[in-house]
Structure formats: C-alpha cells, structure tokens
N, C-alpha and C positions, 0 to 999 in steps of 0.2 A: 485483568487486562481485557479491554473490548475483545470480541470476537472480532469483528472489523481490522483491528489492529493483528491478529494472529494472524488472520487470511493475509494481508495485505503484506505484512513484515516474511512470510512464504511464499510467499507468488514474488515478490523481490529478490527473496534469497535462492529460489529455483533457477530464477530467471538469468542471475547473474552467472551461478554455478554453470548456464548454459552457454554464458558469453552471448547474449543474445539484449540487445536492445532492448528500448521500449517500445519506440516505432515500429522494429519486425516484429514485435511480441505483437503489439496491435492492429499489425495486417494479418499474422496469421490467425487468432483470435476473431477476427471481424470488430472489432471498436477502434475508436478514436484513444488517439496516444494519452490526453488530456484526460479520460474515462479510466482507462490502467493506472495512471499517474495518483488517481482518486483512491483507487482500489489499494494499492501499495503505501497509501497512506492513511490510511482509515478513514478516508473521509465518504468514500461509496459501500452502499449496501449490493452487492452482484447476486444475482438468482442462482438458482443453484443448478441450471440449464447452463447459463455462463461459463460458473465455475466448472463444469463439465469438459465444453468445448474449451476451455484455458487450458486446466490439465492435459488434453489432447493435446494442441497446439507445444506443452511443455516436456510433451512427451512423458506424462508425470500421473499417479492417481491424485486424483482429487484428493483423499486423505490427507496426503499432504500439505495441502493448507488449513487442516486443523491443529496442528501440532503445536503445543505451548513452547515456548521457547522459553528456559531459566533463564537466560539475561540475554539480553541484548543492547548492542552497542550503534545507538542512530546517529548517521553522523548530519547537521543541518549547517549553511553558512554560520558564521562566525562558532564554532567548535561544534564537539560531541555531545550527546542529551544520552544519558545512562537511564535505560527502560527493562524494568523487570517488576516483580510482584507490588501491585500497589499501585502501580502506572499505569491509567487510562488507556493514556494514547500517547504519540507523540505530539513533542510541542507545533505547532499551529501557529500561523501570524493571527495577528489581533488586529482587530478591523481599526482602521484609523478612525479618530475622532474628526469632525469639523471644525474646520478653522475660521471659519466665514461666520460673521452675526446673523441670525434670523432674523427674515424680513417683520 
C-alpha cells in the first residue's frame, strides 16, 4: 500500500475518531480544506513539518499516521472499495475522454 494512502487513510480515521470536520481540521492545521481532502486520499505528498503541525492540531503523535492498517473498508459513491495488502490506493475518477473532433 502507498505510503500516501496510510497517512491519508490516518489522518481520516484520527480525524473522524475526533468528530471534527474537514474544514475545522484545515483551519486548525493552516491549509485549505481541498489540500487535507488530497492528503486523506493519497493524492498529496505533505512534509513532514506538516504532518507535524496536523498531529498537533489532532491532538495526535505523528506516529500515527504511519500505522498500516490490515484492511480497510473505503467507502466512494456508488458503494464500498475493499483495500488491504496488494491495493495501491484507493480508486480515483478517470479523467474523461474528449468527445469533440480535433480541429
């Protein structure tokens, strides 16, 4: 499993455990909601200054968002995506194709 994906699938599962948004998560933190939103889905690389101040803000060690998780249960619109050993990341939209002719 990414690293990316462990941090992000922790700092999700801290975050909820606190009952705490994404939006207060990212004012307390100093980022934009859209940035965390990245983070919690493995799509941002965060420094490790960041994670730092995250942790704080979670009231949390850092540690914590190393921690592998044996499965985990994602859940995306239209149902759940089953993620554990062998699974990258989670699933991701796929960029649309063009539907228009080239000039």
């Amino acid at each position: 499993m990414d690293i990316r994906v462990v941090v992000g699938l922790n700092v999700q599962r801290l975050r909820r455990e606190r009952d705490i948004s994404q939006e207060e998560l990212s004012l307390r933190s100093d980022c934009t909601r859209g940035y965390l939103s990245g983070i919690e889905t493995g799509r941002r690389n965060p420094t490790v200054l960041f994670l730092a101040g995250l942790a704080r803000a979670l009231e949390s060690d850092v540690s914590e968002f190393f921690v592998k998780p044996a499965k985990v249960s994602v859940t995306r619109k239209g149902g759940a995506v089953e993620a554990g050993e062998g699974v990258k990341q989670p699933a991701l939209k796929a960029k649309r194709a063009r539907t228009h002719p080239s000039k």
